[in-house]
C-alpha positions as CSV (number, residue, x, y, z in Angstrom):
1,X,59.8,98.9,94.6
2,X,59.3,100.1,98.3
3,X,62.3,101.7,100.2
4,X,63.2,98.9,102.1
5,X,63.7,96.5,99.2
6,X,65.4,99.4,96.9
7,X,68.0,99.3,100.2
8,X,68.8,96.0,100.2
9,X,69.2,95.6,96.7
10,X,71.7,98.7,96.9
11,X,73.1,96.7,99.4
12,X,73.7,93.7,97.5
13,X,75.0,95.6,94.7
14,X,77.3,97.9,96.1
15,X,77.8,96.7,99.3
16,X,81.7,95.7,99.3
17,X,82.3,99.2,97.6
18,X,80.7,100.7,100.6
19,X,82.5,99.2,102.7
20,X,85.4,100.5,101.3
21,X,84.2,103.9,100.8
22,X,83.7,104.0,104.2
23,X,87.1,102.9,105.8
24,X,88.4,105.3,103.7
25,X,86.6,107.9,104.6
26,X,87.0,107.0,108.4
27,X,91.0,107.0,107.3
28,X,91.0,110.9,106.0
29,X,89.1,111.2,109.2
30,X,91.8,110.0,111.4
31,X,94.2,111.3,109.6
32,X,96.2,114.2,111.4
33,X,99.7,114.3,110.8
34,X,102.1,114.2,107.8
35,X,105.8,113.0,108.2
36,X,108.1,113.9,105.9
37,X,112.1,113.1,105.5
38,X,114.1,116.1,105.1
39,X,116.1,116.2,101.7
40,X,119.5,115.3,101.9
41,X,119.1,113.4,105.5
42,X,118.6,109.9,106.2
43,X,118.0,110.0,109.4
44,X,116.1,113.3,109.6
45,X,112.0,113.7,109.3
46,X,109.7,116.7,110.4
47,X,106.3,115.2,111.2
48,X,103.0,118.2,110.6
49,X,99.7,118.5,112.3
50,X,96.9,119.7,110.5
51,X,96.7,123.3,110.1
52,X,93.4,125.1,110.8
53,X,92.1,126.4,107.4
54,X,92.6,129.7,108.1
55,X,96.3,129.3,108.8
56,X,96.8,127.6,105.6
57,X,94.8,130.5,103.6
58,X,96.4,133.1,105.2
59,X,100.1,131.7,104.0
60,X,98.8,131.1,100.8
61,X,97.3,134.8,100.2
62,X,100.9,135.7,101.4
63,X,102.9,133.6,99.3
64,X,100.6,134.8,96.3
65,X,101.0,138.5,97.5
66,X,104.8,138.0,97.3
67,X,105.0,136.5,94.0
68,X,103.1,139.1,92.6
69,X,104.8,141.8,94.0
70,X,108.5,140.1,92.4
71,X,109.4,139.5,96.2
72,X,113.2,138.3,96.6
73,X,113.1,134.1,97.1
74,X,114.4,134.8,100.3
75,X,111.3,136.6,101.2
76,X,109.3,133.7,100.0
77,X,111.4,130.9,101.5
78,X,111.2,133.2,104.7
79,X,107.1,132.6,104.4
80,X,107.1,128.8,103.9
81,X,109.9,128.7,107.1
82,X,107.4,130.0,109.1
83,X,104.5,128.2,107.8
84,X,106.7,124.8,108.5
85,X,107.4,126.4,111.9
86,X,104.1,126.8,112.7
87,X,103.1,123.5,110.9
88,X,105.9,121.4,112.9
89,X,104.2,119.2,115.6
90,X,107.9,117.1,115.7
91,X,111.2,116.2,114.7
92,X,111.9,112.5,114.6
93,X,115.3,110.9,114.6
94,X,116.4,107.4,113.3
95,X,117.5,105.2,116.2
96,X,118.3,102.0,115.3
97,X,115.7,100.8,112.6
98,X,113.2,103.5,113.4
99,X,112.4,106.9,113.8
100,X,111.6,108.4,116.7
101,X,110.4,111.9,118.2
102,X,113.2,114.1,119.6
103,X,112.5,115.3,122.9
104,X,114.3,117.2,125.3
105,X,115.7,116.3,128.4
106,X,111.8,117.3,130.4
107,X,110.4,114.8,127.2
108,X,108.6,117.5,125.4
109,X,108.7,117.4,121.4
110,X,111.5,119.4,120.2
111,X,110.5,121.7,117.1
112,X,112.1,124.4,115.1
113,X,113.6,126.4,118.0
114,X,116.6,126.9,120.1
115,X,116.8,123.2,121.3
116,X,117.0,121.9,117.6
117,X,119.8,124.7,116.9
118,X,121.6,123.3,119.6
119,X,121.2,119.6,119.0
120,X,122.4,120.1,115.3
121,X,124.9,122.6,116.5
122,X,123.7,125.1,114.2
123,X,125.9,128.1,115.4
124,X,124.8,132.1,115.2
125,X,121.0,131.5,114.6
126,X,118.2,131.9,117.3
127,X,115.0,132.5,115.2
128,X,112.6,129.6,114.5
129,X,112.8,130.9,110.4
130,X,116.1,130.8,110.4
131,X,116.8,127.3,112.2
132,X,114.4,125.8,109.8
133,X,116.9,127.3,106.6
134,X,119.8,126.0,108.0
135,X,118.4,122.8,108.9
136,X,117.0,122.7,105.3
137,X,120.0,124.2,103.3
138,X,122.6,125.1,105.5
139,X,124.7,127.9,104.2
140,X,128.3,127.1,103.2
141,X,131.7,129.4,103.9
142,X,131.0,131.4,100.9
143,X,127.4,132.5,102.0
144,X,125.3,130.2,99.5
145,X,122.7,128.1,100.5
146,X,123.6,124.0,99.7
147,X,119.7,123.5,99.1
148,X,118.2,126.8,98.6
149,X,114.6,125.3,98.0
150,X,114.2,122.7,99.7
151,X,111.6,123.4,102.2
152,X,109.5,124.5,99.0
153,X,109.0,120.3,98.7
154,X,108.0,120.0,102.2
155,X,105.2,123.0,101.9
156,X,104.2,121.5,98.5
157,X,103.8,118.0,100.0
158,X,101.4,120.0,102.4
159,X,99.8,121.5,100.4
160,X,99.1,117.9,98.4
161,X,97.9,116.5,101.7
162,X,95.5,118.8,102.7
163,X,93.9,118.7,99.4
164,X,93.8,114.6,99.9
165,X,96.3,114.3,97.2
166,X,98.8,112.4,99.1
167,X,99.2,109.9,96.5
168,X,101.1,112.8,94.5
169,X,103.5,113.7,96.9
170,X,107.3,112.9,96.0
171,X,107.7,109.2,97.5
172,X,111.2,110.0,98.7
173,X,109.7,112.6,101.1
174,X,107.6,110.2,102.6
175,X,108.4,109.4,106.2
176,X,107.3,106.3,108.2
């Protein structure tokens, strides 16, 4: 059997699966964001860009660090906030029947900051951490949070993503 032949009868036998391997790996390729609804809104998704690898390490190392050194949950929270702020390539808005990016009024991408504090009129607040908590699980009168780990779904869904698990990811999360 020479090479050529042993190709083509590869071919011929797995040629459709090939094909199919291959647009799916040209899919992970292309694939660069991660939108995801925020729980408790309908009208409310945070779209993510692909972190570099040592963005993702280093919040990982911390989060372990923190865990093992019985951190408060407010400390860890406080570390997935700023992973998600740093993570956030967008906010995106239902209009009509579709989402769409929230800009500002010079059409750049509003993210966890200032503008977003002011759109949702989130009051006494000015630090990208904290607008992501309150946006997340706004604290009621008597100082609680209404859904104190909620952006723990958003950094797990992440985490499922990068690891090209996205199948296991909580369907209800799942933006557009």
């Amino acid at each position: 059997m020479t090479g050529s032949s042993a190709g083509s009868e590869s071919q011929d036998r797995f040629g459709g699966a090939l094909a199919r391997v291959k647009a799916q790996r040209a899919a992970i390729v292309d694939r660069e964001s991660l939108t995801l609804r925020v729980p408790d809104y309908e009208d409310l998704q945070i779209r993510y860009r692909l972190m570099p690898e040592k963005d993702s390490e280093e919040v990982g190392r911390k989060m372990e660090s923190a865990q093992r050194s019985g951190a408060s949950g407010k400390t860890i929270m406080g570390i997935a906030a700023d992973f998600l702020v740093s993570a956030c390539d967008a906010i995106l808005v239902r209009v009509g029947d579709k989402f769409e990016v929230l800009v500002d009024d010079a059409e750049q991408n509003i993210r966890f900051d200032a503008r977003l504090a002011e759109v949702l009129a989130i009051e006494g607040v000015d630090q990208a951490r904290e607008i992501v908590l309150e946006t997340f699980s706004p604290e009621g009168e008597d100082g609680l949070r209404r859904n104190p780990d909620a952006i723990i779904d958003h950094l797990n869904a992440i985490g499922a993503w990068r690891k090209g698990r996205v199948h296991e990811i909580d369907q209800s999360l799942l933006g557009e």
